[in-house]
OpenMM code with the backbone's topology and positions (N, CA, C; nanometers):
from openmm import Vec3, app, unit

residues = "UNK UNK UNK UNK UNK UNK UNK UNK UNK UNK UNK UNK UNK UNK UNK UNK UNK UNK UNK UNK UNK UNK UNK UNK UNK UNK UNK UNK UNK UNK UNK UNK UNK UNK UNK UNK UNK UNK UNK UNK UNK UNK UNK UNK UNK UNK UNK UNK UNK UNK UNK UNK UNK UNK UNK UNK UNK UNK UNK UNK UNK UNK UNK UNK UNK UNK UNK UNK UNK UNK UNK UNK UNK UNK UNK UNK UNK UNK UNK UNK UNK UNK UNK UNK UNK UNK UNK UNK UNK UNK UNK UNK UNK UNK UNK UNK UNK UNK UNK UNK UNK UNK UNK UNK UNK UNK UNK UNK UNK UNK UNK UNK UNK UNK UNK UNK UNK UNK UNK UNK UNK UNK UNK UNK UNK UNK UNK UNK UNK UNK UNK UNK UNK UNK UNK UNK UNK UNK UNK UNK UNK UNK UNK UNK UNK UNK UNK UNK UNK UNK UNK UNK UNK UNK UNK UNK UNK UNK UNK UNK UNK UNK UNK UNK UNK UNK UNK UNK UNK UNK UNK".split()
positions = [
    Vec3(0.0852, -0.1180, 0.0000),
    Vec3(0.0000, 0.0000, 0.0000),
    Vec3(0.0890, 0.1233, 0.0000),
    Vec3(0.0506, 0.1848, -0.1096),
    Vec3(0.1754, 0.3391, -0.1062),
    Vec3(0.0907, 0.4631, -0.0286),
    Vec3(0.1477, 0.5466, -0.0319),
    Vec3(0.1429, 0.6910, 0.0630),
    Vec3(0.1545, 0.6404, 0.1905),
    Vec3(0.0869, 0.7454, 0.2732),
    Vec3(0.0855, 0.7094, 0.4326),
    Vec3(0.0424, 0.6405, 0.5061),
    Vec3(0.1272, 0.5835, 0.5747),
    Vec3(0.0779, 0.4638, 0.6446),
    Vec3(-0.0050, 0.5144, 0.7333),
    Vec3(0.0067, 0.6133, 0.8384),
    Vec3(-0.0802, 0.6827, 0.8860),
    Vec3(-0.2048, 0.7184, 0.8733),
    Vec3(-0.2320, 0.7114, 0.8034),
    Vec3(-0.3880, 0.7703, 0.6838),
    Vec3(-0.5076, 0.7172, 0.8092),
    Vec3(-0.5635, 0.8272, 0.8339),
    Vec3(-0.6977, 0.7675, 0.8698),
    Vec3(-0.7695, 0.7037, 0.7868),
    Vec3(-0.8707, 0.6244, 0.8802),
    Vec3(-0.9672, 0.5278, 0.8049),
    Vec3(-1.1025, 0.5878, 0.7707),
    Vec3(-1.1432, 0.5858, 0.6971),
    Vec3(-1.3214, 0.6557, 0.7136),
    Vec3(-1.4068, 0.5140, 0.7020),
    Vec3(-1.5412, 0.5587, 0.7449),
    Vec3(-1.6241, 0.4677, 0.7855),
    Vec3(-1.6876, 0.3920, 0.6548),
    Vec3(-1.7004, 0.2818, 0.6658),
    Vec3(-1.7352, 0.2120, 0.5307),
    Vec3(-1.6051, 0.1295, 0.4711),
    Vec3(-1.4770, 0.2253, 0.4790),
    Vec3(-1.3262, 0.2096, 0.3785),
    Vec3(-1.2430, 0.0855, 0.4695),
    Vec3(-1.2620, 0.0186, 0.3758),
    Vec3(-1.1753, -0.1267, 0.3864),
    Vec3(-1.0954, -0.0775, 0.4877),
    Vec3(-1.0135, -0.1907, 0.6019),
    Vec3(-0.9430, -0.1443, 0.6683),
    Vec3(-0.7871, -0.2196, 0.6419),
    Vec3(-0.6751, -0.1412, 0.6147),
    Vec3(-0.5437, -0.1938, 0.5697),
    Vec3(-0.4285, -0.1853, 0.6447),
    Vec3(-0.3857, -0.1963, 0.7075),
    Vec3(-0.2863, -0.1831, 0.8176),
    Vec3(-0.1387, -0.2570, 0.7524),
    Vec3(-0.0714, -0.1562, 0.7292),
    Vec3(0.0401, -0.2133, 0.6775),
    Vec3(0.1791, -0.2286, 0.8474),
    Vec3(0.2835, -0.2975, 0.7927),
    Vec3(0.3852, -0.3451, 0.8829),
    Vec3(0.4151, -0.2131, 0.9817),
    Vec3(0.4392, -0.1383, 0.8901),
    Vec3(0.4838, -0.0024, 0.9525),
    Vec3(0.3998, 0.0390, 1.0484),
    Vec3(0.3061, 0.0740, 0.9982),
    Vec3(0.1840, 0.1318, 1.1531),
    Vec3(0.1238, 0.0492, 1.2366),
    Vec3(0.1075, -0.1130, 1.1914),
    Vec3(0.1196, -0.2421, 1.3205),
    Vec3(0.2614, -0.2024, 1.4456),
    Vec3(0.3542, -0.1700, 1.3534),
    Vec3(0.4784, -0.2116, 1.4334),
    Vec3(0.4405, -0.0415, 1.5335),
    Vec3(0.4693, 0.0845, 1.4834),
    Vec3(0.4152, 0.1720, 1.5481),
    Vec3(0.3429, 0.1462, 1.6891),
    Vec3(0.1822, 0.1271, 1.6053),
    Vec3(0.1426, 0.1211, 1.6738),
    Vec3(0.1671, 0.0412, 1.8278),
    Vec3(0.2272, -0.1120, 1.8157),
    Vec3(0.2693, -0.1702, 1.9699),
    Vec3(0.3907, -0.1458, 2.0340),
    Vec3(0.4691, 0.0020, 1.9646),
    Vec3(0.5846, 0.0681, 2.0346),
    Vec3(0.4637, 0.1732, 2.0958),
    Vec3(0.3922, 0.1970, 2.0847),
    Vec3(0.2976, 0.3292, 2.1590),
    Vec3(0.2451, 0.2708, 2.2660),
    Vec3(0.2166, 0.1565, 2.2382),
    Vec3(0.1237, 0.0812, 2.3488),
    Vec3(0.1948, 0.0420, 2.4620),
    Vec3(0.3599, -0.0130, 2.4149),
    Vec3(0.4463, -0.0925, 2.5007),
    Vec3(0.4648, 0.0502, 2.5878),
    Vec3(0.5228, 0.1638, 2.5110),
    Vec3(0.5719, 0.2935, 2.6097),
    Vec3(0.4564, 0.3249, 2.7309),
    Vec3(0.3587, 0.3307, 2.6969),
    Vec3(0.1940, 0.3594, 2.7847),
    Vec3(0.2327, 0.2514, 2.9367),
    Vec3(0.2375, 0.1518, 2.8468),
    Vec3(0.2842, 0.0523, 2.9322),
    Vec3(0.3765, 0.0378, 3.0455),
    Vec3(0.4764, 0.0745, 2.9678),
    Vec3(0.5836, 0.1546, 3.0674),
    Vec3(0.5985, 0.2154, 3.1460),
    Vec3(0.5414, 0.3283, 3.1351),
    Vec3(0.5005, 0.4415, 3.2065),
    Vec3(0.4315, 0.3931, 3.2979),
    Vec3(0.3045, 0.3220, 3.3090),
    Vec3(0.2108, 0.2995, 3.3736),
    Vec3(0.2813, 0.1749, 3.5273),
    Vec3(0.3774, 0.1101, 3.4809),
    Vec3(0.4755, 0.0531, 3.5760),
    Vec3(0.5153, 0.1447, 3.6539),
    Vec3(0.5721, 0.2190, 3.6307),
    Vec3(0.6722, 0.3387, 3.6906),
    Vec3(0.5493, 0.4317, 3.7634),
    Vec3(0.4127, 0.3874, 3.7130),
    Vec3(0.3531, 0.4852, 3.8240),
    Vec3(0.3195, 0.6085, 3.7989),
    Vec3(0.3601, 0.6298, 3.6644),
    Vec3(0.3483, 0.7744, 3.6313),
    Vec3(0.2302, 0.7831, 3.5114),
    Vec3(0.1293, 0.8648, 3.4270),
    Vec3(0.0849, 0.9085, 3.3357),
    Vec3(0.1832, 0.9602, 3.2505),
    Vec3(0.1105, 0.8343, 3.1115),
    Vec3(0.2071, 0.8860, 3.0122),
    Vec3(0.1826, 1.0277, 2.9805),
    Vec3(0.1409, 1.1131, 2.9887),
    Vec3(0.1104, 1.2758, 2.9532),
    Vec3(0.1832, 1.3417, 3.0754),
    Vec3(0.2593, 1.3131, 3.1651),
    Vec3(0.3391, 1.3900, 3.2782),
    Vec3(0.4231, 1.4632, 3.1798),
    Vec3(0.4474, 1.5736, 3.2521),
    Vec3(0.5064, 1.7159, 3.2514),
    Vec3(0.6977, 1.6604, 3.2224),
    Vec3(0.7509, 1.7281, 3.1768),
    Vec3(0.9175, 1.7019, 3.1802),
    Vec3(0.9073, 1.8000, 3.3600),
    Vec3(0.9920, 1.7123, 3.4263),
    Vec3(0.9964, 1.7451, 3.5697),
    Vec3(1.1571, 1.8599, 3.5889),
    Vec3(1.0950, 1.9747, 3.5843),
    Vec3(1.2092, 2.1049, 3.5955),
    Vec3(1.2733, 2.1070, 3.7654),
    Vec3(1.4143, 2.0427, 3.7750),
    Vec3(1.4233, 2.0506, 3.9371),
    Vec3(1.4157, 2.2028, 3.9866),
    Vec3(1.4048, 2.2612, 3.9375),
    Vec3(1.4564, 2.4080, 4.0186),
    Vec3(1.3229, 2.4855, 3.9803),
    Vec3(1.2169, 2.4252, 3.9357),
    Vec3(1.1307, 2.4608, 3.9195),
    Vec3(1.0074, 2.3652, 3.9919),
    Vec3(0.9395, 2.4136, 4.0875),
    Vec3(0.8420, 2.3218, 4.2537),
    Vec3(0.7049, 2.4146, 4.2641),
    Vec3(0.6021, 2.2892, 4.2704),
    Vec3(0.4885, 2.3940, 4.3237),
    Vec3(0.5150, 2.3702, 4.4805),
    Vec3(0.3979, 2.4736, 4.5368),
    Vec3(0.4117, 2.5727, 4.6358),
    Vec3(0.2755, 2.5733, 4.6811),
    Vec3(0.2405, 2.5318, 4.8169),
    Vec3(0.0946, 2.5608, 4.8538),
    Vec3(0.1208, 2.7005, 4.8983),
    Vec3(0.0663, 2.8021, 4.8932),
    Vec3(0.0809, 2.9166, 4.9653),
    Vec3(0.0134, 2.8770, 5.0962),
    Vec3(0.0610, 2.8963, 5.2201),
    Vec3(0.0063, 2.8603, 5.3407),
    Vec3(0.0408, 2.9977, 5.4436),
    Vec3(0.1062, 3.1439, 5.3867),
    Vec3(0.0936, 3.2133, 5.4337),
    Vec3(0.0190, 3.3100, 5.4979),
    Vec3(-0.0860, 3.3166, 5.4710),
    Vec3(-0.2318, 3.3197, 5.5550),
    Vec3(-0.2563, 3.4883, 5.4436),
    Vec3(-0.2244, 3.4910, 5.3477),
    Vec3(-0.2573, 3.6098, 5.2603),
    Vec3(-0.1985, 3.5536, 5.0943),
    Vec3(-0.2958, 3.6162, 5.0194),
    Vec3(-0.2420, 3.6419, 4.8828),
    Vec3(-0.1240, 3.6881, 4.8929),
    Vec3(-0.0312, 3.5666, 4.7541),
    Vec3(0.0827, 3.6589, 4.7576),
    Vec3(0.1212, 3.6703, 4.6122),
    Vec3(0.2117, 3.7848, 4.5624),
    Vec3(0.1799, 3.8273, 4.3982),
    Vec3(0.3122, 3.7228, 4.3280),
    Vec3(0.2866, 3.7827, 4.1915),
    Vec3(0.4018, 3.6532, 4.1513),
    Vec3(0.5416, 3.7219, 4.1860),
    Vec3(0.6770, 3.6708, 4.2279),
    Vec3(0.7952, 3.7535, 4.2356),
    Vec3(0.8343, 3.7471, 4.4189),
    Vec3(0.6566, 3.6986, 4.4431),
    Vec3(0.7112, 3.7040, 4.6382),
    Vec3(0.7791, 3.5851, 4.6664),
    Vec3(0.8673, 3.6470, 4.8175),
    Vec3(0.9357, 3.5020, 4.8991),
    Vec3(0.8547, 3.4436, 4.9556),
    Vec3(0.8320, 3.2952, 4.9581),
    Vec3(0.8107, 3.2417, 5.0580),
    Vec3(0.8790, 3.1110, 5.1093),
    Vec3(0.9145, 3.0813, 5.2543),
    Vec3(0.9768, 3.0154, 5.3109),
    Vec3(0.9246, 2.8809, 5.2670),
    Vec3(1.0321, 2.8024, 5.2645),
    Vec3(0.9632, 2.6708, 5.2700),
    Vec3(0.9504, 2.5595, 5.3816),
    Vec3(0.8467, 2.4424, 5.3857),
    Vec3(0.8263, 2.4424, 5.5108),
    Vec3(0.8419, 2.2752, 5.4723),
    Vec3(0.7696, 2.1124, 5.5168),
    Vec3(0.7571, 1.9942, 5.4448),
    Vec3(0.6952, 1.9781, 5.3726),
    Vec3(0.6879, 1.9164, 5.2309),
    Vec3(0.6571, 1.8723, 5.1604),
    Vec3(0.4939, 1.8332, 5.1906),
    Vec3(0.3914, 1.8667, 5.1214),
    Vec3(0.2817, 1.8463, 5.2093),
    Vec3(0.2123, 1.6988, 5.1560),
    Vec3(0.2632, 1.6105, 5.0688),
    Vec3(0.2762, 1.4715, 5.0591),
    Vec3(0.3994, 1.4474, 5.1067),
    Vec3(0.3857, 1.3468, 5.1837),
    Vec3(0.5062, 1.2852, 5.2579),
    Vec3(0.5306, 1.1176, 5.1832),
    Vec3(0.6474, 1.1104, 5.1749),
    Vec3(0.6924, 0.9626, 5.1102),
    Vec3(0.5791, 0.8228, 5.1960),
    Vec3(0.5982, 0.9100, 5.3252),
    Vec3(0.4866, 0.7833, 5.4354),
    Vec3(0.3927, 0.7640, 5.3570),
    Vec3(0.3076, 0.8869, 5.3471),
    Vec3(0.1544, 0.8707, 5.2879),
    Vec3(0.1686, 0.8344, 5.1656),
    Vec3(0.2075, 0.8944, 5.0567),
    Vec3(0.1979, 0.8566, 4.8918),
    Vec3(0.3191, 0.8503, 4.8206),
    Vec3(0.3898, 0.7404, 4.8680),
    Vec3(0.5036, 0.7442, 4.7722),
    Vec3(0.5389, 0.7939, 4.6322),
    Vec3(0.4393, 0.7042, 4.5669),
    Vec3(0.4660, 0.7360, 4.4310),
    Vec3(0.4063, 0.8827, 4.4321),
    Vec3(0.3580, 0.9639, 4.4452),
    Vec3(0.2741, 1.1019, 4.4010),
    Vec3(0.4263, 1.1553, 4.4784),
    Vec3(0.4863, 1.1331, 4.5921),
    Vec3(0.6156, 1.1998, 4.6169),
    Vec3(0.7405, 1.1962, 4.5356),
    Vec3(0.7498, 1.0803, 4.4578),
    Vec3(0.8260, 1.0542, 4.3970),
    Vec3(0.8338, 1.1291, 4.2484),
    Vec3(0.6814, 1.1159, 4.2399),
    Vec3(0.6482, 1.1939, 4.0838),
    Vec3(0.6780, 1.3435, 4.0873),
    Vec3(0.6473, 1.4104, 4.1963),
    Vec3(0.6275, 1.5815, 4.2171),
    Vec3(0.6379, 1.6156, 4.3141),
    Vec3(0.7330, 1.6679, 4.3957),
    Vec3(0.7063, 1.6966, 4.5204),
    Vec3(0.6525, 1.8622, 4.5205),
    Vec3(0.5405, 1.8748, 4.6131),
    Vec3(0.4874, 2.0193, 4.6540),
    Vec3(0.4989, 2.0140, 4.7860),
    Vec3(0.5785, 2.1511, 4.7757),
    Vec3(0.6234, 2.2187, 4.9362),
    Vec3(0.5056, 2.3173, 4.9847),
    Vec3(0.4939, 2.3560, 5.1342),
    Vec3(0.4299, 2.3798, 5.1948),
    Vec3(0.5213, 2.5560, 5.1627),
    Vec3(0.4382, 2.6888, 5.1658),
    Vec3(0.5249, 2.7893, 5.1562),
    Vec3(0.4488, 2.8978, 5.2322),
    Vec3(0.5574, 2.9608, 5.3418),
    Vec3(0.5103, 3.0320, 5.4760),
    Vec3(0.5672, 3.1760, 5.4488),
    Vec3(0.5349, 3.2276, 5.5433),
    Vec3(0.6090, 3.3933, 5.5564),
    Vec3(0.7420, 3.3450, 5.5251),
    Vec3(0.8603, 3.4029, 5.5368),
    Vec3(1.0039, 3.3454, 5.5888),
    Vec3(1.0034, 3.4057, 5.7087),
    Vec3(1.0758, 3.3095, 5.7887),
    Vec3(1.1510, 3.3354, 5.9229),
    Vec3(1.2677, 3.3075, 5.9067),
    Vec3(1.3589, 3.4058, 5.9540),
    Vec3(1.4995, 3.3781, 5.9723),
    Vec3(1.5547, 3.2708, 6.0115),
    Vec3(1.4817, 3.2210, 6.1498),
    Vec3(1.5265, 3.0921, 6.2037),
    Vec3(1.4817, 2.9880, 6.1595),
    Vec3(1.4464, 2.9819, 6.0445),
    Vec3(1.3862, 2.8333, 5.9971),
    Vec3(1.3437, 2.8040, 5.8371),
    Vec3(1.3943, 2.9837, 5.7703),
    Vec3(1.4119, 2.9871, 5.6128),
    Vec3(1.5061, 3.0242, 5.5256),
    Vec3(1.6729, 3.0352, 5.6515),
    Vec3(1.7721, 3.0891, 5.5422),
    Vec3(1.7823, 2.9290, 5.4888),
    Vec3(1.8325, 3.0289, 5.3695),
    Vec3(1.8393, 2.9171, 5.2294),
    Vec3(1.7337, 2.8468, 5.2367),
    Vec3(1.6337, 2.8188, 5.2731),
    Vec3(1.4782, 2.7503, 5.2177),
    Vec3(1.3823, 2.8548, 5.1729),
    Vec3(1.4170, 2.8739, 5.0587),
    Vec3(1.2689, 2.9760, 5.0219),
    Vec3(1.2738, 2.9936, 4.8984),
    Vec3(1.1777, 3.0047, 4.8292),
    Vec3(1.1529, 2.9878, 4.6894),
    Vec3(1.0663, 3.1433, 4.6758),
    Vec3(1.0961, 3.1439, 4.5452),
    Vec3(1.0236, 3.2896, 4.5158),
    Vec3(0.9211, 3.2367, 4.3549),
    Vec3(0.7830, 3.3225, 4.3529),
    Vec3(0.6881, 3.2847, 4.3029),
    Vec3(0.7082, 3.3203, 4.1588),
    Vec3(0.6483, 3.2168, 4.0819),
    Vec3(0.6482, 3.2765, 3.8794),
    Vec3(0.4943, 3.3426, 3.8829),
    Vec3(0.4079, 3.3021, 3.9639),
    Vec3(0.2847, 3.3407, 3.9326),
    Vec3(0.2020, 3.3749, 4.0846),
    Vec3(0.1332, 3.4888, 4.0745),
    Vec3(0.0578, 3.4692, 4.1835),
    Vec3(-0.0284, 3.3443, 4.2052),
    Vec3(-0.0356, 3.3411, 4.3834),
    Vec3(-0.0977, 3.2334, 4.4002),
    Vec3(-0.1742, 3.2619, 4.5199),
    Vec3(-0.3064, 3.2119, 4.5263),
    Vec3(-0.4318, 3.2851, 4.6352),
    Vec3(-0.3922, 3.1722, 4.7948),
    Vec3(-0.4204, 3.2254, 4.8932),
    Vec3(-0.3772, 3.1819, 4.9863),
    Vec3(-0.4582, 3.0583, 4.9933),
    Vec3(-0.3659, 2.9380, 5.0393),
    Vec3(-0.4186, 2.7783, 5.0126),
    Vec3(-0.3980, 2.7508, 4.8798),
    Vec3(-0.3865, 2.7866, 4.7453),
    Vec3(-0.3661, 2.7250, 4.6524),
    Vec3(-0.2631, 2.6886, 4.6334),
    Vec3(-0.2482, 2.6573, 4.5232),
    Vec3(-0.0977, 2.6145, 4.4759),
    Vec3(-0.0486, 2.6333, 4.3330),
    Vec3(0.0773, 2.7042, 4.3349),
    Vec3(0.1756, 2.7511, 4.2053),
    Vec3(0.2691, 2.7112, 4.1803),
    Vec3(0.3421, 2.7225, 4.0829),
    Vec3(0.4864, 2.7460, 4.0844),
    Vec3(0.5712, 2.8118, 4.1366),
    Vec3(0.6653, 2.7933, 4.1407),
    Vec3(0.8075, 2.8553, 4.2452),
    Vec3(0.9586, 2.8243, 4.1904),
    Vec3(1.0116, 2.9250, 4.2157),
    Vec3(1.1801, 2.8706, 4.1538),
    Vec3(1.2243, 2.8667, 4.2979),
    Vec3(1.3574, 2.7255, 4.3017),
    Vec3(1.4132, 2.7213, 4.3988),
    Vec3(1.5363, 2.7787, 4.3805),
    Vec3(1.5897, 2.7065, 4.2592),
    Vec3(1.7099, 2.7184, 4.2008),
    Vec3(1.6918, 2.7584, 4.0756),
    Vec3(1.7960, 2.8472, 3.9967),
    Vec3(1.7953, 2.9048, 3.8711),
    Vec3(1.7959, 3.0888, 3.8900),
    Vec3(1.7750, 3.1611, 3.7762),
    Vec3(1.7553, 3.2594, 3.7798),
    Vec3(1.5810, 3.3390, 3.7572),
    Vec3(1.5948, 3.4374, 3.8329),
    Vec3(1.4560, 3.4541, 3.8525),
    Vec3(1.4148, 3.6312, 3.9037),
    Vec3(1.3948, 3.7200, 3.8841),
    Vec3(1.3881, 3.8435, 3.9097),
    Vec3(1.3167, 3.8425, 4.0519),
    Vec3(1.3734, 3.9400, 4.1143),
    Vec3(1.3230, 3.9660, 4.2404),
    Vec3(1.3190, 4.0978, 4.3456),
    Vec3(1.2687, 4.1406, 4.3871),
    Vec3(1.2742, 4.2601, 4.4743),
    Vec3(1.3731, 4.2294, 4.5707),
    Vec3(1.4378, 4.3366, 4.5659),
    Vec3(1.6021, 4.3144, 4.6597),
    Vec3(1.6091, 4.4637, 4.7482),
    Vec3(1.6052, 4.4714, 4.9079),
    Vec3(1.6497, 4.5858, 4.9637),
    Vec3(1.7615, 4.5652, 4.9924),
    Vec3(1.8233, 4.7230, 4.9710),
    Vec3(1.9745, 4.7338, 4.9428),
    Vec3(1.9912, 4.8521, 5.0267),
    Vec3(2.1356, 4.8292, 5.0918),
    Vec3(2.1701, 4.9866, 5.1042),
    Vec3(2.2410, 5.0566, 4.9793),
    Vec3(2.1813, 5.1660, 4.9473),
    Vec3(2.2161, 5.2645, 4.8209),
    Vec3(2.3878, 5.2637, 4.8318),
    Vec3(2.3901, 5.2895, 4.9178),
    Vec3(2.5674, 5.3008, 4.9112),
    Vec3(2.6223, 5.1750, 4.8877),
    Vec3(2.6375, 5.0713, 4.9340),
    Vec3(2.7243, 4.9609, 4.9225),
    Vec3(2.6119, 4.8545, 4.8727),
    Vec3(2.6457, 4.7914, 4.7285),
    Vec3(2.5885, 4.6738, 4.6933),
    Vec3(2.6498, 4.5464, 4.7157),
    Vec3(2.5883, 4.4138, 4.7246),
    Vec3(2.6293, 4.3105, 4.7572),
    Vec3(2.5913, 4.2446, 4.6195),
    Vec3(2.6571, 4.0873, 4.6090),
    Vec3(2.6672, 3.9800, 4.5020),
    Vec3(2.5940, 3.8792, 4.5728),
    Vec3(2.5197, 3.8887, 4.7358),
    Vec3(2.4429, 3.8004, 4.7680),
    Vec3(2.3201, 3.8406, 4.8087),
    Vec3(2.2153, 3.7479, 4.8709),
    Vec3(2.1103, 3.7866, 4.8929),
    Vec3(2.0202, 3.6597, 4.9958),
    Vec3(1.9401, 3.7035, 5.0982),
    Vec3(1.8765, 3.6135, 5.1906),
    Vec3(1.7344, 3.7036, 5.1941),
    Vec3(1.7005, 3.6013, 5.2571),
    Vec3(1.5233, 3.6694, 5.3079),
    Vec3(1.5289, 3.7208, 5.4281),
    Vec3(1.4103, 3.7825, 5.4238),
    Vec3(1.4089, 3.8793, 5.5079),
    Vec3(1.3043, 3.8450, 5.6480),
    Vec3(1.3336, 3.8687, 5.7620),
    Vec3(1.2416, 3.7885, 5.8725),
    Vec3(1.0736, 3.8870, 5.8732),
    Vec3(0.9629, 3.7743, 5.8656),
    Vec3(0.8226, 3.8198, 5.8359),
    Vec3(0.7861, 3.9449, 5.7078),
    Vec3(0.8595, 3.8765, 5.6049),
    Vec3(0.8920, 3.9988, 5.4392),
    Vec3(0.8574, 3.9075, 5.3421),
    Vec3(0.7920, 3.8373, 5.3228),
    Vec3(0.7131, 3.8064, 5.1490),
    Vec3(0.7419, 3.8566, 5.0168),
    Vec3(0.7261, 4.0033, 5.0553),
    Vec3(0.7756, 4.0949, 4.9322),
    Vec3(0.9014, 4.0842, 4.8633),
    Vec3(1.0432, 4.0777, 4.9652),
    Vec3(1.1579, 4.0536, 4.8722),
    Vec3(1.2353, 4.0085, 4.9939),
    Vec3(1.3503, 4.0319, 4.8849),
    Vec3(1.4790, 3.9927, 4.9767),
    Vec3(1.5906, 4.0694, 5.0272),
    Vec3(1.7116, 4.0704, 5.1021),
    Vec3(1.7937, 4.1465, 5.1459),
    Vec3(1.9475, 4.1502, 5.1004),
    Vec3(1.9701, 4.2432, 4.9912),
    Vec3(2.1025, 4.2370, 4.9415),
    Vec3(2.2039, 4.2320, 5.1016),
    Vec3(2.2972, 4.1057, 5.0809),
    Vec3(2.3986, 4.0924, 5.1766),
    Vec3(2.5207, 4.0751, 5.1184),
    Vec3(2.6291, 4.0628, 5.2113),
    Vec3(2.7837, 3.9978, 5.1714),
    Vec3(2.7640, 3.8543, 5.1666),
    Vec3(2.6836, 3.8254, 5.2433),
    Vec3(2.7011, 3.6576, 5.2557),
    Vec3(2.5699, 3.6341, 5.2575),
    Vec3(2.5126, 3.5745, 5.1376),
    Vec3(2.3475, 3.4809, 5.1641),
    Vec3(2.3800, 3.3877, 5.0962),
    Vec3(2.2475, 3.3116, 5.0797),
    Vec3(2.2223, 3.1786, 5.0282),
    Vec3(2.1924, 3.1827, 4.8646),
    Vec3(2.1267, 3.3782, 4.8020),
    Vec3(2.1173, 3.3457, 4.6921),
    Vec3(2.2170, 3.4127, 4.6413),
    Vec3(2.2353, 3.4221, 4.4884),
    Vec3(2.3600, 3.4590, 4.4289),
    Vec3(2.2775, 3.5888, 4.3288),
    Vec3(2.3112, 3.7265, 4.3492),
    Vec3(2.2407, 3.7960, 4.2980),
    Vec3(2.3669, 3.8487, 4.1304),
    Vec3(2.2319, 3.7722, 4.0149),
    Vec3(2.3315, 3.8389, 3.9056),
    Vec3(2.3122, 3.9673, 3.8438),
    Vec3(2.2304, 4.0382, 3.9444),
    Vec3(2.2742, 4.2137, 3.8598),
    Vec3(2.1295, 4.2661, 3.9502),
    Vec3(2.1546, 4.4263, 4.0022),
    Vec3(2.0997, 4.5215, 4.0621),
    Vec3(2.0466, 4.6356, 3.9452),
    Vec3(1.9780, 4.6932, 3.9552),
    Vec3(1.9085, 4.8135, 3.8671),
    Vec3(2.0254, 4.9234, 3.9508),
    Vec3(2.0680, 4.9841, 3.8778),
    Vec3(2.1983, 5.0521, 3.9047),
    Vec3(2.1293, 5.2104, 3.9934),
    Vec3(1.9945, 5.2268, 3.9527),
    Vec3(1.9524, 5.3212, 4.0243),
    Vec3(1.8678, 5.3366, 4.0699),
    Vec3(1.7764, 5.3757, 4.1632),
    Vec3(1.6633, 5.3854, 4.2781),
    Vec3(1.6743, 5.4004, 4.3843),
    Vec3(1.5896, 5.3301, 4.4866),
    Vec3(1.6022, 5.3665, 4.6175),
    Vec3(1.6679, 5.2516, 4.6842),
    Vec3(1.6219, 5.2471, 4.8029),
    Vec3(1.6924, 5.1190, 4.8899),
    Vec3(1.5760, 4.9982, 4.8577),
    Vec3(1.5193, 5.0200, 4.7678),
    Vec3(1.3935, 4.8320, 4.7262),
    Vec3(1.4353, 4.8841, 4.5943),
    Vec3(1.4536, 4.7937, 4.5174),
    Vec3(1.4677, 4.7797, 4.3604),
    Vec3(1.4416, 4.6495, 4.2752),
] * unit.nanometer
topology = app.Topology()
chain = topology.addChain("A")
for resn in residues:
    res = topology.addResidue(resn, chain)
    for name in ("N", "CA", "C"):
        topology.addAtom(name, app.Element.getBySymbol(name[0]), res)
C-alpha cells in the first residue's frame, strides 16, 4: 500500500494496516505501558528541578515575584510514595529567619492563599532586593516576616546576578 501509512480510516473504507503502523502502533502501546509501571501518566510534565509547586500557606495572597519560606513537603513519602516521587509540593510560609535561610523559593505566578503555584528554587529569577544605596552586595537572603523581597547581603544563600543601578533602597 503506497502513501501514508498513517492515513486515517473513514467509515465504510476497507481497513489496511500495513507493517509499519502495526509495528508503530505496539511501540505506543508498550511505552503507555511503561510508564504505567513506573507509576506515572504517560502525559506527565518534563519534571524542571529548580522549578516546585508551592501551597501558599501564608495566611494572605501573595503576587508573583514574592518570597516564601519553605516548610515539608505536604505529601510525605509515608503517605503517597509514588505522588512523592512523581512531584514533590512544598508547603510555603512567611520566611523566618530561624527556619528559612536558604529555604525559600520565590513565586512565577501569583498564588491565592491555600492554593498552589509554581516557584523557583534554584535558577535565575527576578526579584525585589532591599539594598543599602551606598554599598551593593553579590548576595542575597530573606528577610524575617517579608514576602515581598529579599535582602542584598555579603554573605546569603542566593547569588544575585545584577541590581538596577539606580533607585532607592527596594529595587
Amino acid at each position: 500500500m503506497a502513501g501514508d501509512a498513517f492515513k486515517k480510516v473513514q467509515p465504510g473504507q476497507r481497513l489496511e494496516v500495513t507493517a509499519e503502523a502495526f509495528n508503530a502502533f505496539l511501540d505506543a502501546a508498550r511505552a503507555v505501558r511503561e510508564h504505567k509501571v513506573f507509576g506515572t501518566d504517560a502525559s506527565q510534565f518534563f519534571r524542571q528541578s529548580g522549578i516546585v509547586k508551592v501551597r501558599n500557606a501564608s495566611g494572605a495572597d501573595q503576587g508573583r515575584f514574592a518570597v516564601l519560606g519553605l516548610t515539608q513537603p505536604i505529601i510525605l513519602p509515608a503517605a503517597n510514595e509514588p505522588e512523592f516521587k512523581r512531584q514533590v509540593t512544598f508547603e510555603g510560609v512567611v520566611p523566618s529567619k530561624s527556619d528559612h535561610k536558604g529555604k525559600f523559593a520565590v513565586l512565577l505566578e501569583p498564588i491565592a492563599d491555600g492554593k498552589i503555584g509554581l516557584a523557583v528554587v534554584a535558577g535565575v529569577v527576578p526579584v525585589r532586593l532591599k539594598v543599602d544605596p551606598d554599598q551593593l552586595y553579590d548576595r542575597a537572603e530573606i528577610i524575617d516576616a517579608d514576602a515581598g523581597k529579599l535582602l542584598n547581603v555579603p554573605h546569603g544563600s542566593a547569588r544575585v546576578l545584577w541590581i538596577d543601578a539606580l533607585g532607592s533602597e527596594e529595587r
